[in-house]
C-alpha positions in Angstrom: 0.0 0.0 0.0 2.5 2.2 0.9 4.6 1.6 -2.9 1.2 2.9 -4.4 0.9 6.4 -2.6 4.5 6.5 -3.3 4.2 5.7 -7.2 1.3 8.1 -6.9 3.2 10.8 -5.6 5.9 10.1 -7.8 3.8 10.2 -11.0 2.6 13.3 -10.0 5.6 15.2 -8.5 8.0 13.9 -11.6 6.4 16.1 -14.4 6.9 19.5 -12.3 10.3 18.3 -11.6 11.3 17.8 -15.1 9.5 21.1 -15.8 11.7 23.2 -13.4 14.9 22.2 -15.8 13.4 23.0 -19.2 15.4 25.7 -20.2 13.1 28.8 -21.2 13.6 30.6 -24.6 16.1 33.2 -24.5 16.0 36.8 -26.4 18.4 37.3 -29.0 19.0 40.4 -26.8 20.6 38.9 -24.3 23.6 37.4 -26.6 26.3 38.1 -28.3 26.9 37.3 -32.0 30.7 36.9 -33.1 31.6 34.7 -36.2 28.2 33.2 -36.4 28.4 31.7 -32.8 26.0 32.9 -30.2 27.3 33.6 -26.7 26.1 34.3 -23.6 26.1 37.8 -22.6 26.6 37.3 -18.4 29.3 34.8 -18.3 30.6 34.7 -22.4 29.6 30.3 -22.3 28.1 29.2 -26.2 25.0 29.2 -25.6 22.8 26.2 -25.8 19.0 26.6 -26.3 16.8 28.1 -27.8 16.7 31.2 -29.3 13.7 33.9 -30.0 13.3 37.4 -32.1 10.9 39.4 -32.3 8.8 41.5 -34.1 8.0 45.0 -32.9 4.9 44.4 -31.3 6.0 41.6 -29.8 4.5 38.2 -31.8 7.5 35.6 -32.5 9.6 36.2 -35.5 11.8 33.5 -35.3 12.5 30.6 -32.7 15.6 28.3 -33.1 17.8 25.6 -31.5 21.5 25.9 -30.8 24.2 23.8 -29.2 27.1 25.0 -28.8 26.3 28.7 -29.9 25.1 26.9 -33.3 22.5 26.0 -34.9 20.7 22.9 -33.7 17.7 21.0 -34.9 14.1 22.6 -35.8 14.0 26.4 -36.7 11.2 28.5 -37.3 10.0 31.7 -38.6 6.9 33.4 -38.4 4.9 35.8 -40.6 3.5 39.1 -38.9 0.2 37.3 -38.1 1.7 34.8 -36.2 1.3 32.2 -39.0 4.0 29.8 -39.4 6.5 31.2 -42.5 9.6 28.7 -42.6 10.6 25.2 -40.8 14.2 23.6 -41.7 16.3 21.5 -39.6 20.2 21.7 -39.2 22.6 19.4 -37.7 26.0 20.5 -37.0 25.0 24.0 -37.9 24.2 23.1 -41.4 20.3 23.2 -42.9 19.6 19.4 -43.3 16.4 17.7 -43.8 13.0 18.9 -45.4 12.6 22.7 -45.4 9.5 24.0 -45.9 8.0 27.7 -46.3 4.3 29.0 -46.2 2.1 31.6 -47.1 0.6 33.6 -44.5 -2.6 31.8 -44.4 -0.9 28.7 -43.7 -1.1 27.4 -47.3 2.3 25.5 -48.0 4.1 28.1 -50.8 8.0 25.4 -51.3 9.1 22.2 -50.3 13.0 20.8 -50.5 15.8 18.6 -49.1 19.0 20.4 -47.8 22.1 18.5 -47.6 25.7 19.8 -45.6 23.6 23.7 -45.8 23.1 23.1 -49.8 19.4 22.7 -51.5 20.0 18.6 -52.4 17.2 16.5 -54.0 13.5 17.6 -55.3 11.9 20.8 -54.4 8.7 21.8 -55.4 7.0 25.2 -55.5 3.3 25.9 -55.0 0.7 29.3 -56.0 -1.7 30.3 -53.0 -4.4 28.3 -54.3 -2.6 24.8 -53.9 -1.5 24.2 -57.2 1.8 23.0 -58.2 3.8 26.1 -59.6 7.4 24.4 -60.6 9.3 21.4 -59.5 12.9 20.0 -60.2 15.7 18.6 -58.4 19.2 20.6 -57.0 22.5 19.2 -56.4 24.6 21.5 -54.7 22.1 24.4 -54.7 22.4 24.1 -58.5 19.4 23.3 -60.6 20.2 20.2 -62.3 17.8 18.5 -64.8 14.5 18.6 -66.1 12.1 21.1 -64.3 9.0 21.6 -64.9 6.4 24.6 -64.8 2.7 25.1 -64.5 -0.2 27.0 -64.4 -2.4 28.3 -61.5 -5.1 25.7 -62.6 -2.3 22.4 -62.7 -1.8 22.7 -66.3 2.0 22.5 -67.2 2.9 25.7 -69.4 6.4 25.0 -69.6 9.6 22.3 -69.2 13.3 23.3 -68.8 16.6 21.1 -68.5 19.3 22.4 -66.6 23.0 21.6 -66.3 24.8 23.4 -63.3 22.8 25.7 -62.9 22.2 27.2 -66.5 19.1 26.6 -68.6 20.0 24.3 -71.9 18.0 22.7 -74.1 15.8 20.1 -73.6 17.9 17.4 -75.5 20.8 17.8 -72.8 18.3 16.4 -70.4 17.1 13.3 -71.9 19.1 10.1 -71.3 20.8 7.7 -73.8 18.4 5.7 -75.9 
């Protein structure tokens, strides 16, 4: 009897403790920024945490992890109305991962994969309505490939090849036969 008021008590205490150690968001005011690194301003440590701007009157403008006065894992920024505007990842201090961005009404606008801080793999682009605007694939932040290009109703208007980065035609895209 007494192991059950004492699992009781535990599952209840337990959550508040764990609580009391989350570190809070920090103001990018109370840094300092010196080759990219953030640092604490009271006692100069990297800071690790996360980190918030913002706007004027007060709303969130950005809110990101660091470790080691880098970026860490999931960042975010916000549009004026509070609405979500970018979310990308990084590991190491590099942008890794899906990043996405959105139009103030919450309506996805891009979509890619970053690799070691570079655009790597598909990314897609879409008009406020929904509809696909352009998709292709970078290697290296280069556009590489065929890309395509529609209309605001889903109808493609156009399709483009690319080799590092510099539009060429459609031939150079197409593989052997």
């Amino acid at each position: 009897n007494s192991k059950q008021i004492l699992m009781k008590y535990l599952i209840l205490i337990l959550p508040l403790f764990l609580v009391g150690f989350e570190q809070a968001p920090i103001d990018v005011n109370k840094l300092i920024e010196k080759n990219g690194i953030y640092y604490e301003a009271d006692n100069l440590n990297t800071f690790t945490g996360t980190l918030v701007h913002y706007y004027e009157g007060g709303r969130v403008k950005e809110r990101a992890g660091y470790q080691n006065g880098t970026r860490e894992g999931l960042r975010e920024t916000f549009h004026e109305n509070g609405q979500l505007f970018e979310k990308e990842n990084y590991k190491d201090g590099e942008l890794s991962g899906l990043f996405q961005g959105f139009y103030d009404n919450g309506q996805l606008w891009w979509q890619g994969q970053a690799k070691n801080n570079l655009r790597n793999g598909p990314l897609q682009a879409f008009y406020a309505n929904g509809q696909l605007k352009y998709q292709g694939q970078h290697k290296d932040n280069s556009q590489e490939g065929v890309w395509e290009y529609f209309d605001e109703d889903g109808r493609l208007n156009e399709t483009r090849c690319y080799v590092d980065n510099a539009q060429v035609e459609l031939f150079s895209c197409s593989g052997p036969e």
